[in-house]
LUMVEXFI-639585 format. One record per residue (C-alpha): x negated, y negated, z negated; residue number from 1; residue in one letter; chain. Coordinates in Angstrom, 3 decimals. Example, Ala and Ser with C-alpha at 12.3 -4.5 7.8 and 13.67 -1.06 7.14 Angstrom:
<nodes>
x:y:z:num:residuo:cadena
-12.300:4.500:-7.800:1:A:A
-13.670:1.060:-7.140:2:S:A
</nodes>
This chain:
<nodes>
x:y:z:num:residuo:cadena
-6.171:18.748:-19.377:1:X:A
-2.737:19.693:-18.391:2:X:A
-0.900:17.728:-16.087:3:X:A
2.835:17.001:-16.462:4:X:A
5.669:18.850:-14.702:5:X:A
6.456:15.465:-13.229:6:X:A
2.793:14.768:-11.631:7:X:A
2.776:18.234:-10.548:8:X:A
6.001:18.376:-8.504:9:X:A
4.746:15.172:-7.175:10:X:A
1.282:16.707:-6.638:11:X:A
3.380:19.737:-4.951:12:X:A
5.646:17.503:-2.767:13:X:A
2.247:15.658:-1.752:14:X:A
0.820:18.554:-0.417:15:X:A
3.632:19.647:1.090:16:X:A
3.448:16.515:3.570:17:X:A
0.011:16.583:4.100:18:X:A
0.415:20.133:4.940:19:X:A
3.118:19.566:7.665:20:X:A
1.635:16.008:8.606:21:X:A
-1.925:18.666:9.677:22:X:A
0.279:21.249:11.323:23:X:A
2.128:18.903:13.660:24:X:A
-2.004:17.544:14.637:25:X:A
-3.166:21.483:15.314:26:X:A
-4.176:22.918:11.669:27:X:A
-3.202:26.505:10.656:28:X:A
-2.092:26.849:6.866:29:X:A
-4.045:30.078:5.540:30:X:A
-3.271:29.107:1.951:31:X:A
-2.111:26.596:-0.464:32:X:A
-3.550:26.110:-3.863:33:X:A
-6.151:28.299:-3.753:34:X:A
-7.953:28.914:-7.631:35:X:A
-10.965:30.622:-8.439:36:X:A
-13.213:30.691:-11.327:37:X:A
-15.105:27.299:-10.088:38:X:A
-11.862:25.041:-9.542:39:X:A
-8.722:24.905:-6.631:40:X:A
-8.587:23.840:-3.415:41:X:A
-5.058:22.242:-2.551:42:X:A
-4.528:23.745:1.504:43:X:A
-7.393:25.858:3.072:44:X:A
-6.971:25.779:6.785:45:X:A
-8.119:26.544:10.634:46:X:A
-8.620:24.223:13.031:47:X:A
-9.482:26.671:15.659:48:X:A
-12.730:28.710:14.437:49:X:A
-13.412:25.747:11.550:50:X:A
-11.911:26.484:8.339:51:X:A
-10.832:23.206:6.584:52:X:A
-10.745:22.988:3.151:53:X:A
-8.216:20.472:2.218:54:X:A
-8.145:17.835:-1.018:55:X:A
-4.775:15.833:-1.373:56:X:A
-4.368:13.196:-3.311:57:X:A
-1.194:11.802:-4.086:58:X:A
-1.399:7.610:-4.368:59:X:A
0.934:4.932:-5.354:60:X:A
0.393:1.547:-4.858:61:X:A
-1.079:0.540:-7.991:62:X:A
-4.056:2.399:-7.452:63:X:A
-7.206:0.478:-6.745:64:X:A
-9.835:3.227:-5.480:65:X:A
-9.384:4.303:-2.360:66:X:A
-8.540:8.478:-2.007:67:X:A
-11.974:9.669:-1.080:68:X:A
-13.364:7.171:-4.298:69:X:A
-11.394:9.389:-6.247:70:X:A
-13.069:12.190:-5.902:71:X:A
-16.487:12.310:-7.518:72:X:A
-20.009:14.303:-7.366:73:X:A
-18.065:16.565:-10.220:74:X:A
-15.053:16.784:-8.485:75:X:A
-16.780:17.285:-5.248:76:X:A
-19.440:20.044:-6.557:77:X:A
-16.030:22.105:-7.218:78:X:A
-14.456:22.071:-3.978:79:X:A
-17.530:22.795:-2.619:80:X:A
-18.302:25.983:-4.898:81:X:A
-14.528:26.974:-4.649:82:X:A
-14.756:26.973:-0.313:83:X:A
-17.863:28.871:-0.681:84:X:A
-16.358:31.346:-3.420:85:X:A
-13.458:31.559:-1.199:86:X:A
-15.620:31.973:2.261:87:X:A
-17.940:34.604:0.829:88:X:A
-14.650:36.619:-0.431:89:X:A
-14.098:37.088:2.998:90:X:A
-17.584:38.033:4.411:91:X:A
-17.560:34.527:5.932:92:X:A
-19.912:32.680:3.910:93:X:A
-21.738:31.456:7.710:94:X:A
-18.536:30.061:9.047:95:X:A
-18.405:26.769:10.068:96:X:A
-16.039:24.664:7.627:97:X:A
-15.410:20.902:6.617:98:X:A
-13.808:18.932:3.816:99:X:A
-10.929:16.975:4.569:100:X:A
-8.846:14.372:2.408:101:X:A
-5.558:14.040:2.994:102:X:A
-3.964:10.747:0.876:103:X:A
-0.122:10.322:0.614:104:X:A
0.739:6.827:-0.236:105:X:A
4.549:7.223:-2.548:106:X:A
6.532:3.980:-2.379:107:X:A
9.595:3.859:-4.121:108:X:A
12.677:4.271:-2.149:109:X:A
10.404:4.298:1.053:110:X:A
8.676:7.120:3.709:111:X:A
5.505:8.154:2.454:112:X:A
2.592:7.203:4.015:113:X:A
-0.372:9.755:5.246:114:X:A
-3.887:8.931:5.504:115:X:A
-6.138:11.887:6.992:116:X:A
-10.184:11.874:6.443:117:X:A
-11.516:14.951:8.612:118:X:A
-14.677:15.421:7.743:119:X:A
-14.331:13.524:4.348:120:X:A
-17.497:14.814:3.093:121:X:A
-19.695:17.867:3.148:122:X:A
-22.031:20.022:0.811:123:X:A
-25.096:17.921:1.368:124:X:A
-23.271:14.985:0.477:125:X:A
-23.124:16.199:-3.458:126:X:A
-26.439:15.982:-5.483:127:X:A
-26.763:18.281:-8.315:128:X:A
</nodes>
């Protein structure tokens, strides 16, 4: 499914934020948008020898599930194959890493709000 240029340069300016909100708490952007064959991860980053692989998910205030709802086994067995893909690239595949959700509530006319899960979820967490 292909998303619209609208939801995508709102995707874009979502994880933009969340990218500077993690910055100004200590995080290291490595890379933004990340695709392989098994999906994309949205930021990969360091917090100090942890990489942290990043989902952001943009929100208004008509949604009813909360961010971390929104992302589902499926969803979840992605981002999980994707950070491995991405770790064993590197010779890393041992390193320690996390999943973190970052949500970014858009109001209308108003700052956008940023809601940070460290440690959202890990691999053990999905069932296949």
């Amino acid at each position: 499914m292909r998303r619209s240029s609208d939801s995508r340069s709102t995707g874009a300016g979502a994880e933009a934020l969340a990218a500077d909100y993690l910055r100004q708490r200590g995080l290291k952007l490595i890379q933004r948008n990340y695709h392989c064959r098994h999906g994309e991860l949205d930021l990969i980053m360091r917090a100090q020898r942890e990489w942290v692989f990043v989902e952001v998910r943009a929100r208004s205030p008509s949604h009813y599930s909360s961010a971390i709802e929104s992302i589902g086994p499926h969803k979840r067995r992605k981002l999980i194959a994707s950070a491995e893909y991405f770790l064993q690239q590197r010779g890393q595949s041992e390193a320690p890493c996390r999943f973190d959700v970052v949500a970014v509530l858009l109001r209308p006319g108003r700052a956008a709000e940023i809601e940070w899960l460290d440690n959202a979820f890990d691999a053990g967490d999905v069932y296949y």
